[in-house]
KOLFIKOL-557834 format. One record per residue: residue number from 1; chain; x, y, z of N, C-alpha, C in turn. Coordinates in pm, whole numbers, plus 32768, in hexadecimal, padded with zeros to 4 digits. Example, Ala and Ser with C-alpha at 12.3 -4.5 7.8 and 13.67 -1.06 7.14 Angstrom:
BEGIN
NODE     n   chain    n.x    n.y    n.z   ca.x   ca.y   ca.z    c.x    c.y    c.z
NODE     1       A   8527   7DC7   830C   84CE   7E3E   830C   8528   7EB6   830C
NODE     2       A   8505   7F1F   82C4   8557   7F96   82CA   850A   8003   8313
END
This chain:
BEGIN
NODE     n   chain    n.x    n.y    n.z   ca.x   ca.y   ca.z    c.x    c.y    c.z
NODE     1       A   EE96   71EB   8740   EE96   7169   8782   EE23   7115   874C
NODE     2       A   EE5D   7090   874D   EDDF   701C   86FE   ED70   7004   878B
NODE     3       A   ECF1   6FF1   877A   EC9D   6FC3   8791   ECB4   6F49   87D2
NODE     4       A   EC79   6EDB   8845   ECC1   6E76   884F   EC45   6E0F   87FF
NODE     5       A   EBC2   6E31   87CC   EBAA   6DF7   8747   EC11   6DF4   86C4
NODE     6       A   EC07   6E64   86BE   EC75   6E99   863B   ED02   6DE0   865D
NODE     7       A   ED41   6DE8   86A9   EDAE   6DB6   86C7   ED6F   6D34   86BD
NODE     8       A   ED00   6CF5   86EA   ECCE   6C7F   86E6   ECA7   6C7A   865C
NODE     9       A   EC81   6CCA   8620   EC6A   6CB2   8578   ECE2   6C97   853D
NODE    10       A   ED53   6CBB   8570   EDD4   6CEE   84FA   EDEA   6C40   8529
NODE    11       A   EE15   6C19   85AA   EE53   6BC4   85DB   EDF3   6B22   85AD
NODE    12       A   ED77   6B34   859B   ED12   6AC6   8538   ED57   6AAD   84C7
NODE    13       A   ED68   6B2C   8473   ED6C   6B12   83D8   EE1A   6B02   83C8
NODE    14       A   EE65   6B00   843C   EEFE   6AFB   8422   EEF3   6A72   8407
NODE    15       A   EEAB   69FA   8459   EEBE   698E   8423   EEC4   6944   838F
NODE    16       A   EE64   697E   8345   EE7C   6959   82C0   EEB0   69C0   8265
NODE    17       A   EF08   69AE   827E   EFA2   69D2   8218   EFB0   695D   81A9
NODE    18       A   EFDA   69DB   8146   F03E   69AB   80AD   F0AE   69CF   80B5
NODE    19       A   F11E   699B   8067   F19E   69AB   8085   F1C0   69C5   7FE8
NODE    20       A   F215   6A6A   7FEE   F222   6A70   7F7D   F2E1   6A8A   7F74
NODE    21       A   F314   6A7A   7F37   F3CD   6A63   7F21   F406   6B02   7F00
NODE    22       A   F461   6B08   7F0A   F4C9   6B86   7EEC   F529   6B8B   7EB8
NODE    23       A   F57F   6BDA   7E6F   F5E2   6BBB   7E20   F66C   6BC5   7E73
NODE    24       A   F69F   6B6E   7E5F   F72C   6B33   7E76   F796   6BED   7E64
NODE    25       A   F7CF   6BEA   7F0F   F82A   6C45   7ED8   F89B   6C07   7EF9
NODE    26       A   F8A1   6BB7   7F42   F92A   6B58   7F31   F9CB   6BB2   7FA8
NODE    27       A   F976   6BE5   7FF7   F9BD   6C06   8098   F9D6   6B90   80C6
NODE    28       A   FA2A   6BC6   80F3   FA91   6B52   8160   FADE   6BB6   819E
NODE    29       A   FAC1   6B8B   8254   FB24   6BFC   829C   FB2F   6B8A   8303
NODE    30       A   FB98   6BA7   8375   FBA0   6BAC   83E4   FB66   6BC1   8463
NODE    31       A   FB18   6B9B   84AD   FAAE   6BEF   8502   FAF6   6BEC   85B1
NODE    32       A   FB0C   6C06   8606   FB45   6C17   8663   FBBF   6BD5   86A7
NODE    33       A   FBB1   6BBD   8720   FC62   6B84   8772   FC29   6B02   8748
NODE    34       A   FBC2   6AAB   8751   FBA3   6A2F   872D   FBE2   69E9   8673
NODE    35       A   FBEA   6A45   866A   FC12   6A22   85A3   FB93   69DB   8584
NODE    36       A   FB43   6A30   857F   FAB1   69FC   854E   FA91   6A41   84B3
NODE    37       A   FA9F   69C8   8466   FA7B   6A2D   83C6   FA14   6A3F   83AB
NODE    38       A   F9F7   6A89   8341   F955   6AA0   82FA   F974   6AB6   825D
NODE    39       A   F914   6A55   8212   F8F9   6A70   81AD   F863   6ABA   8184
NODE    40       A   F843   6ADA   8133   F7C4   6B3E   80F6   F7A6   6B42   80AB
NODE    41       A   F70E   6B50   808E   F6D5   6B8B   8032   F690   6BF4   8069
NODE    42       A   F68B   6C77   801F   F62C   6CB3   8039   F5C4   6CD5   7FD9
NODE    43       A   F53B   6CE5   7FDA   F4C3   6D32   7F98   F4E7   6DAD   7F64
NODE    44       A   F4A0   6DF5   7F17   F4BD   6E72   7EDF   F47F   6EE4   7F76
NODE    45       A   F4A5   6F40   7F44   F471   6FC7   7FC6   F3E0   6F7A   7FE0
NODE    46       A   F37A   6F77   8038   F311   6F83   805F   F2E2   6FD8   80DF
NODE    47       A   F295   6FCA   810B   F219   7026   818E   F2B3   7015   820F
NODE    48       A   F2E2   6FC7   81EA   F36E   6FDA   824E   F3C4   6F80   8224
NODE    49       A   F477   6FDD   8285   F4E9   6F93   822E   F52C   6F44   8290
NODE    50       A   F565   6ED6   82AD   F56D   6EA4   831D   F5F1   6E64   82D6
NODE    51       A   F697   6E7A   834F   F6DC   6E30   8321   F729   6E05   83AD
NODE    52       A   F756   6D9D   838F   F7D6   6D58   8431   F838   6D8A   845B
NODE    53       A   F835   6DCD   849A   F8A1   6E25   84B1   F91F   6DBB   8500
NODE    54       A   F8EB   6D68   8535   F92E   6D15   85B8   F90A   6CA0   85E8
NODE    55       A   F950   6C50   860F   F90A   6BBC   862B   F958   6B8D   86C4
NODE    56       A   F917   6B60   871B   F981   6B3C   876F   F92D   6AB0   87BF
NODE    57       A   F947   6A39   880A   F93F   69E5   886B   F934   6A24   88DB
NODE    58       A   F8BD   69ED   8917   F892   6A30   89B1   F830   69AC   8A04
NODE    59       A   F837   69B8   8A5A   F7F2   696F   8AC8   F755   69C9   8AF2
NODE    60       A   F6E0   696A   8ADB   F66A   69A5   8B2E   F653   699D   8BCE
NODE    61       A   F607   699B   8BED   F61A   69B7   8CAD   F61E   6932   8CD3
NODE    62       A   F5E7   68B1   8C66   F5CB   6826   8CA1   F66B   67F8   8C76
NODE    63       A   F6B7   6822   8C51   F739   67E0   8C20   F72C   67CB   8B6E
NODE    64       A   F6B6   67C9   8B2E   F6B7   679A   8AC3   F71E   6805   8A5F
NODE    65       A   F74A   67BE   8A0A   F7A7   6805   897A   F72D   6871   891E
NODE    66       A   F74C   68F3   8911   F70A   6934   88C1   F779   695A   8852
NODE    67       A   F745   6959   87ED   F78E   69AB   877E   F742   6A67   877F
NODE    68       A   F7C8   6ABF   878B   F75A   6B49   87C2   F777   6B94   8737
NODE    69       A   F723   6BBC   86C7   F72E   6C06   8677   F708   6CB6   868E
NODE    70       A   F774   6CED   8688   F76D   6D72   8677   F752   6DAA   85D8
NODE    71       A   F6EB   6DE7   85C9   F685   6E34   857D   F674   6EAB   852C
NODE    72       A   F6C2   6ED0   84DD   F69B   6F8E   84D2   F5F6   6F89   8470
NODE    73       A   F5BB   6FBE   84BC   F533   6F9F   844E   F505   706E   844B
NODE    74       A   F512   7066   83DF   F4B9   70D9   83B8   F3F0   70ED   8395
NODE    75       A   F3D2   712D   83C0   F344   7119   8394   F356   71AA   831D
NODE    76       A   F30C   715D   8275   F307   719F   8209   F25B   71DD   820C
NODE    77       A   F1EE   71C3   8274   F195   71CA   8265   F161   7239   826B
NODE    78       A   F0D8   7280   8273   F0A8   731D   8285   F080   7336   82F8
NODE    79       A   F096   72B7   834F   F09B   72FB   8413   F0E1   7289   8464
NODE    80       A   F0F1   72BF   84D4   F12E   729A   8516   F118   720C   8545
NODE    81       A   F16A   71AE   855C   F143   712E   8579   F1A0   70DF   85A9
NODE    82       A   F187   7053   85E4   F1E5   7022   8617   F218   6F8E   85C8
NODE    83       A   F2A7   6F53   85E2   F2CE   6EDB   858D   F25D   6E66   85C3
NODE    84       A   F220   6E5F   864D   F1C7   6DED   863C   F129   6E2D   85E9
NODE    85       A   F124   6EA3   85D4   F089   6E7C   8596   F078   6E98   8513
NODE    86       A   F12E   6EBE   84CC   F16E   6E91   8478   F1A9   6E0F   83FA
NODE    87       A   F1D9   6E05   8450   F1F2   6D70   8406   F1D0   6CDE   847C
NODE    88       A   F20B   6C7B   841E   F207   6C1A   8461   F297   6BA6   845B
NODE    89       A   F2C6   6B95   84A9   F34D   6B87   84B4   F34D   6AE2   84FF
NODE    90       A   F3BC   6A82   84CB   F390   6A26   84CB   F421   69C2   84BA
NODE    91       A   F41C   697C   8525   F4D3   6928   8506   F4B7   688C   8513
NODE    92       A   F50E   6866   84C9   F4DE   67C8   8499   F596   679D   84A5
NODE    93       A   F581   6713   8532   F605   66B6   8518   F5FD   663F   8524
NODE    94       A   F625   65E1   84AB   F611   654A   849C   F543   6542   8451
NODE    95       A   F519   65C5   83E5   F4AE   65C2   83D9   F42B   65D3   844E
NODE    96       A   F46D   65E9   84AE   F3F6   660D   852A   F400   66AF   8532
NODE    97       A   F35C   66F6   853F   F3A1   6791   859B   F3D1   6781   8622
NODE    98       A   F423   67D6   8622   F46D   67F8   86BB   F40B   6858   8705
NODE    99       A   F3DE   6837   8782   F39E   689B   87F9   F3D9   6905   87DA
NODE   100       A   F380   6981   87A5   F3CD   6A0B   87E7   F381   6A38   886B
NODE   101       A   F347   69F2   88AA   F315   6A15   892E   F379   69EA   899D
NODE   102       A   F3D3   6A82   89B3   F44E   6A3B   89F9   F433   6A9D   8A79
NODE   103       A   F47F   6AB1   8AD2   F4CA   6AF6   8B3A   F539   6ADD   8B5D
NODE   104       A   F58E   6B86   8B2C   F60A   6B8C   8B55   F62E   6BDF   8B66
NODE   105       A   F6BF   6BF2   8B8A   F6E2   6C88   8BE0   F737   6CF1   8B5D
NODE   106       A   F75A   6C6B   8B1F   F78D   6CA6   8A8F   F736   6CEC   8A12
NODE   107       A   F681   6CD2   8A5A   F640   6D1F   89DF   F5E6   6D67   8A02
NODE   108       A   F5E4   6DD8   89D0   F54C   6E39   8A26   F4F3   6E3A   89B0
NODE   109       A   F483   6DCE   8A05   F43F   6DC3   8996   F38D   6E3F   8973
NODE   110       A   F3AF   6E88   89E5   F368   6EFE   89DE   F371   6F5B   8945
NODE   111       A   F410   6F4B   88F9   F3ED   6F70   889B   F3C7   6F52   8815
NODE   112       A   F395   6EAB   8818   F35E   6EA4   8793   F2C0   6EDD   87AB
NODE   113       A   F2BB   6F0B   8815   F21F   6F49   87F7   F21C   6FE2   87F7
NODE   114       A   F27B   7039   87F4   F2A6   70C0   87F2   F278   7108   877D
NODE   115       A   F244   714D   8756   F222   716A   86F7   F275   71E3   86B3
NODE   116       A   F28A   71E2   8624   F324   7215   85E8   F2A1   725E   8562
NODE   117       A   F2CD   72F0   8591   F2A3   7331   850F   F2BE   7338   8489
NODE   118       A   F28E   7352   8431   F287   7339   839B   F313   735A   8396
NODE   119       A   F398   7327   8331   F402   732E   8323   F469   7323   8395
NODE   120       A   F43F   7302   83D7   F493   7325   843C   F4D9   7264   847C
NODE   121       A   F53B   7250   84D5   F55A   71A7   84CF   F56D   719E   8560
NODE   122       A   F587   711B   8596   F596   70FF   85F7   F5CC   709A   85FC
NODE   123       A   F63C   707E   8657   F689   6FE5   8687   F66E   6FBD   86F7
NODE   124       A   F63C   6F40   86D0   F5E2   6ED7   872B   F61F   6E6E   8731
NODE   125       A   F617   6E2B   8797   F652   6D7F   87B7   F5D2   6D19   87B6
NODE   126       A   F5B3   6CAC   8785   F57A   6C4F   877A   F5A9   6BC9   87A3
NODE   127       A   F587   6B83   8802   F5D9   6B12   8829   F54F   6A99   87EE
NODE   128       A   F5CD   6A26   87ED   F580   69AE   87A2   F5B0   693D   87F6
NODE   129       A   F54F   68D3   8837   F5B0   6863   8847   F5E9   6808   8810
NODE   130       A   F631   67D1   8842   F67E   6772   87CB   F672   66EA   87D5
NODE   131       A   F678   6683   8779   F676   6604   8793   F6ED   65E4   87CC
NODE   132       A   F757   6611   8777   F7FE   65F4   87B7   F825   6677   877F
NODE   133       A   F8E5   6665   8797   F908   66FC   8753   F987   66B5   86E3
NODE   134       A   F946   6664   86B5   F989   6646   8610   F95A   6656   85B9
NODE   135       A   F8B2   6637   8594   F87C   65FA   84FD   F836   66B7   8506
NODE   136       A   F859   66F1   8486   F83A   6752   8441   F7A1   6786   8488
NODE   137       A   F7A1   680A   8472   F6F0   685E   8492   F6CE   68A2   8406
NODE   138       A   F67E   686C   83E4   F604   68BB   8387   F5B2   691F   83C4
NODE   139       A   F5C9   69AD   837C   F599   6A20   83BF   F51E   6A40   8335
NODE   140       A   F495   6A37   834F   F44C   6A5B   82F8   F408   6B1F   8340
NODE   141       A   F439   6B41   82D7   F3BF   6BF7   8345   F383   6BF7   82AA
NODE   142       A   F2E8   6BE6   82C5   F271   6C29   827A   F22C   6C97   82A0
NODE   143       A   F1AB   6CDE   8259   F16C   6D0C   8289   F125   6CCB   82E8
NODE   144       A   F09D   6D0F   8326   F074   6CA1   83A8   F021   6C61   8369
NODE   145       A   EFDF   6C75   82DE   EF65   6C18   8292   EFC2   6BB0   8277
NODE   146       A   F064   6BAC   825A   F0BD   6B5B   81F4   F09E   6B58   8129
NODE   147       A   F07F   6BEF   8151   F09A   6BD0   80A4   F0F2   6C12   806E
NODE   148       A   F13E   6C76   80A9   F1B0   6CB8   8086   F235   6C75   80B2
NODE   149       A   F285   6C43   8095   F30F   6C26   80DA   F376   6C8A   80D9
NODE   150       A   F3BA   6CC8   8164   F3D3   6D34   818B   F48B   6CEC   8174
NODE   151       A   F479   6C93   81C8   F527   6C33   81EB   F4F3   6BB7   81C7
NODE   152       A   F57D   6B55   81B9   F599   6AC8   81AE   F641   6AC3   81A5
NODE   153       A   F659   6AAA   825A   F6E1   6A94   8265   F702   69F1   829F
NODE   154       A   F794   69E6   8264   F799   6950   82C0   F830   699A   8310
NODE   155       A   F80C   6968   8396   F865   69A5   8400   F881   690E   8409
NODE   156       A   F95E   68DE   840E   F978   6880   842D   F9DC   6892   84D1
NODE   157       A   F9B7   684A   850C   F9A2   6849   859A   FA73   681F   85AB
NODE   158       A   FAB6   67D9   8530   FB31   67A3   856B   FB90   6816   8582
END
């Protein structure tokens, strides 16, 4: 377990991030009863492998529209750890980020802090709010400094 210095250090230096690109694999699927698509790129293997398993439209407790991404993230690292002190995960619609500071009944968010031993994966839900549920989500997952790029999906909402 981190220190809650440790966590105040990590969570300082997350702010200044670099953004580095990934190569085009050129997916296109289907993502749940909503007909929500995704296109991709992914990064080569790194410290973890993170892909979308699922996409679906959900409501937070205030009524607001979340877009809820389901997660399989593996940790590649030499101990055990969790996807928030992991990466850094990040959704953008109409060029703004979307709140992932949600509450809902559709996401337990107890487990992005679970900690997943070396090789081993876990499926997690992440909810985002939305501006509306038409104009496309930009899904960026880095490391938590942002110098590795883990994902870069565009999830289209029609």
């Amino acid at each position: 377990a981190l220190t809650a210095t440790a966590l105040a250090a990590a969570l300082a230096v997350s702010g200044c991030t670099a953004s580095t690109g990934g190569s085009s694999s050129g997916a296109s699927s289907a993502q749940s009863s909503s007909a929500i698509t995704v296109s991709s790129q992914a990064a080569e293997k790194k410290d973890v492998d993170i892909k979308i398993v699922g996409t679906s439209i959900g409501k937070d407790y205030s009524g607001s529209e979340l877009l809820i991404v389901q997660y399989e993230f593996t940790n590649n690292t030499k101990s055990a750890s969790s996807f928030t002190f992991l990466t850094n995960d990040t959704a953008y619609q109409n060029g703004v980020e979307c709140s992932d500071l949600v509450i809902s009944s559709e996401i337990d968010s107890q487990q992005q802090l679970s900690n997943v031993k070396p090789g081993a994966s876990l499926t997690l839900k992440v909810g985002y709010k939305l501006q509306d549920t038409t104009t496309p989500v930009e899904i960026e997952i880095t490391d938590l400094f942002g110098t590795k790029t883990y994902l870069k999906q565009t999830v289209n909402l029609k």
